[in-house]
N, C-alpha and C positions, 0 to 999 in steps of 0.2 A: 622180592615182592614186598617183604615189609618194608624195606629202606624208602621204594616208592609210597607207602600207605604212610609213613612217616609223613613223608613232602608235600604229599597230597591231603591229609586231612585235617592238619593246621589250616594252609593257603584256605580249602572250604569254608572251614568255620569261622577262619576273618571275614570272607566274603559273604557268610552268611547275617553275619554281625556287623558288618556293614550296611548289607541290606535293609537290615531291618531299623537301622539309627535312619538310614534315608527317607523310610518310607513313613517314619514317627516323625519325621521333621518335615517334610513333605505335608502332613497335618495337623501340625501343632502348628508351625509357621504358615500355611497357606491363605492367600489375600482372599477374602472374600469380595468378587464386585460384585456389585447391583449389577443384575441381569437385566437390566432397561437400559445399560450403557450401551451394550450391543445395537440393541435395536435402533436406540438413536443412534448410531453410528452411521447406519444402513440406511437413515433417513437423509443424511449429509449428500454432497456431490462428491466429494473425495477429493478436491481440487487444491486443497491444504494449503492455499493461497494466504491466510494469517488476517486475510479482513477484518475476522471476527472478534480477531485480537487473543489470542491464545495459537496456541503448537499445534498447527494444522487441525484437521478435524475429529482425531482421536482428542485430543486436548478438549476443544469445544463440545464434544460427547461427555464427556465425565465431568468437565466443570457443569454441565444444563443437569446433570445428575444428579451429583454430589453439592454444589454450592447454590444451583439456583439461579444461575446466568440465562440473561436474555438469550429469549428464543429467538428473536426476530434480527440475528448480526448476523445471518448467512446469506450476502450477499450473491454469490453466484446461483443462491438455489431460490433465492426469490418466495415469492408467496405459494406455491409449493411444495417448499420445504415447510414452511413455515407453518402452513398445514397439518402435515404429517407429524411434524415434535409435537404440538399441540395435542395431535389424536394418541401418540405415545406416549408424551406426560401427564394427558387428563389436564390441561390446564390452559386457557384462553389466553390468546396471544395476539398482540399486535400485527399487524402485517409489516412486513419486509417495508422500507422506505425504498424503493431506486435510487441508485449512486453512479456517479460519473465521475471521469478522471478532469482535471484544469490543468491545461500547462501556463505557468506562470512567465513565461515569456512572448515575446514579439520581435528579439533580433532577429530577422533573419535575412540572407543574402543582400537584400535593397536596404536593411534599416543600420548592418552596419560591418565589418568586414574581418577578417584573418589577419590575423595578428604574427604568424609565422606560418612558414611553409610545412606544416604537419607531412611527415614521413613516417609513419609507424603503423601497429594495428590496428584495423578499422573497429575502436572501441571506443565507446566515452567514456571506461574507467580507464583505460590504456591512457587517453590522450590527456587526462584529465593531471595524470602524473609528470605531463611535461610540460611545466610553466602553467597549468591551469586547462591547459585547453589550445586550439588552434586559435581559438577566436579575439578578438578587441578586450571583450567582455568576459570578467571571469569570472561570472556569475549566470551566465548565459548557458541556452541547451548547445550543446557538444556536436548535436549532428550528425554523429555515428549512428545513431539506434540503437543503442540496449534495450531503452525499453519498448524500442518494436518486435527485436527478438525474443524478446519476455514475454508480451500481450498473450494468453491462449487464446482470445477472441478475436485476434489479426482487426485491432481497433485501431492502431498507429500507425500512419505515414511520415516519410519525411519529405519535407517538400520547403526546395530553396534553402537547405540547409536546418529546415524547425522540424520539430515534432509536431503532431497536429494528432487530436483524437475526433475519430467516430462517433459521435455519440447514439449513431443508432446502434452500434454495434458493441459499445464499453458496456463492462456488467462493474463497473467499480471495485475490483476486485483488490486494486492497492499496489499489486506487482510491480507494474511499470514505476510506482511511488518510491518503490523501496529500491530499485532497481537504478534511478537514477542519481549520478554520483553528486550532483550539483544542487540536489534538490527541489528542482522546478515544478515537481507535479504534485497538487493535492487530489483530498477525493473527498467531494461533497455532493450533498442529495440533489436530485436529477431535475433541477427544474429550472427557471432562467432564470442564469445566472449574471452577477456584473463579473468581471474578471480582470483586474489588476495582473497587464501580462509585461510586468517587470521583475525581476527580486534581484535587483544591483543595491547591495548598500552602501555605496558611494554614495559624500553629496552631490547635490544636481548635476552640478558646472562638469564635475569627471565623470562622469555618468552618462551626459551629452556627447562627451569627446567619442566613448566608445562606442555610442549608441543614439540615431537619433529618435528611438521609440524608447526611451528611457524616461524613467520618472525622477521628477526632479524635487523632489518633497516639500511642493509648496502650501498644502494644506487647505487650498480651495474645495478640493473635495472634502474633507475630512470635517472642514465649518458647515457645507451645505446641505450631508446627508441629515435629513431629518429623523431617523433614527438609531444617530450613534455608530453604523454598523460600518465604518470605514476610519480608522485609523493610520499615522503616520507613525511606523516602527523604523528603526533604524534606515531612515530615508529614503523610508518606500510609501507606499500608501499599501495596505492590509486589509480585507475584508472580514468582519467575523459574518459568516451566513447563519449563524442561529437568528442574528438581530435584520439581516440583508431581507429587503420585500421586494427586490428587484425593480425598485422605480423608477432606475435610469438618468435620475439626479446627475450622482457623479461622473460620470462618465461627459454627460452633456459640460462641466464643470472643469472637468479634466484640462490642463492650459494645455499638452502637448498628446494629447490622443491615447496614454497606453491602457485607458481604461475602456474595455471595448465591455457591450451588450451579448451577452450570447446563447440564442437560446433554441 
């Protein structure tokens, strides 16, 4: 019996000394958060899409806390969120702007063709890994859909080989943005837009070869817009929409059609 009391009430007394260094460390070390994280947390969609430019919506919760970040970046939750953090942080807020997805292309099946007989996963990061893609253009949308199987809002089709968005149906959420390996989709505020649906930066002459809706960077548009808001970047024509008033100038301008009106 004593040999057990031996064994036995050492083992205790470490475990009890243990205990007690956990439970002093437990509050001498413990985070204190703002209990207003929570609740704007609970104000969010949960849909941690990254729109708002932060680590899904616990991120965007503690930064509106702790730093002071715009309220009004929660694009899926629209002006009812926008709303609600307002009545949570005590503090007047902008409304939400509406955002839409642009795909930056126009090859498609009739504008220009396959460039090999694609055999592999039906992916546009898959295919993207074999010589660029199935297509002429290798700077063109892929045609697989990733970013329709990405959409939560089933706002993507594909059709004749393009991507094509919804816009009654896109909440601008970015996904499909980030999702595509080639880079053809922006996301800009929801209103009509011009839309340069090329992004080949080849010059014109190879650009033509793979594509006859290709842009050929000859700067007609880029002299005509009267407010600056179209640029020629690496042998494209570029829109910035903060300066765009959608006047349809360039487009009308355009010598070979890939700046279309869309609204």
């Amino acid at each position: 019996m004593n040999a057990i009391l031996i064994a036995v009430i050492p083992v205790a007394i470490i475990g009890l000394i243990c205990a007690v260094v956990l439970v002093a460390a437990s509050i001498i070390m413990k985070v204190h958060e703002d209990e207003r994280i929570p609740k704007v947390r609970e104000c969010l969609p949960g849909a941690n899409c990254g729109a708002c430019g932060f680590a899904g919506c616990d991120g965007y919760a503690k930064a509106l806390v702790e730093d002071g970040a715009q309220a009004n970046l929660c694009v899926p939750g629209g002006a009812e969120v926008v709303k609600q953090l307002s009545e949570v942080l005590g503090i007047e807020v902008e409304e939400a702007s509406p955002r839409v997805a642009i795909i930056h292309c126009g090859g498609d099946c009739d504008k220009t063709e396959d460039n090999v007989n694609y055999v592999g996963i039906e992916s546009c990061k898959a295919a993207k890994l074999i010589f660029g893609g199935k297509g002429k253009c290798g700077y063109g949308c892929l045609g697989f859909g990733d970013c329709k199987a990405a959409c939560p809002e089933d706002a993507i089709c594909i059709e004749k080989g393009l991507a094509r968005i919804n816009r009654s149906k896109c909440i601008g959420c970015g996904i499909c943005a980030k999702t595509c390996p080639n880079r053809l989709i922006s996301i800009a505020p929801a209103r009509r837009h011009i839309v340069v649906t090329c992004s080949n930066k080849d010059k014109g002459a190879l650009t033509r070869k793979v594509c006859s809706n290709g842009c050929i960077g000859c700067r007609k548009c880029e002299k005509a817009c009267p407010k600056e808001a179209i640029k020629v970047i690496d042998n494209r024509a570029v829109v910035d929409y903060e300066k765009c008033v959608g006047c349809g100038i360039c487009a009308k301008e355009c010598a070979v059609g890939c700046i279309i009106i869309e609204k």
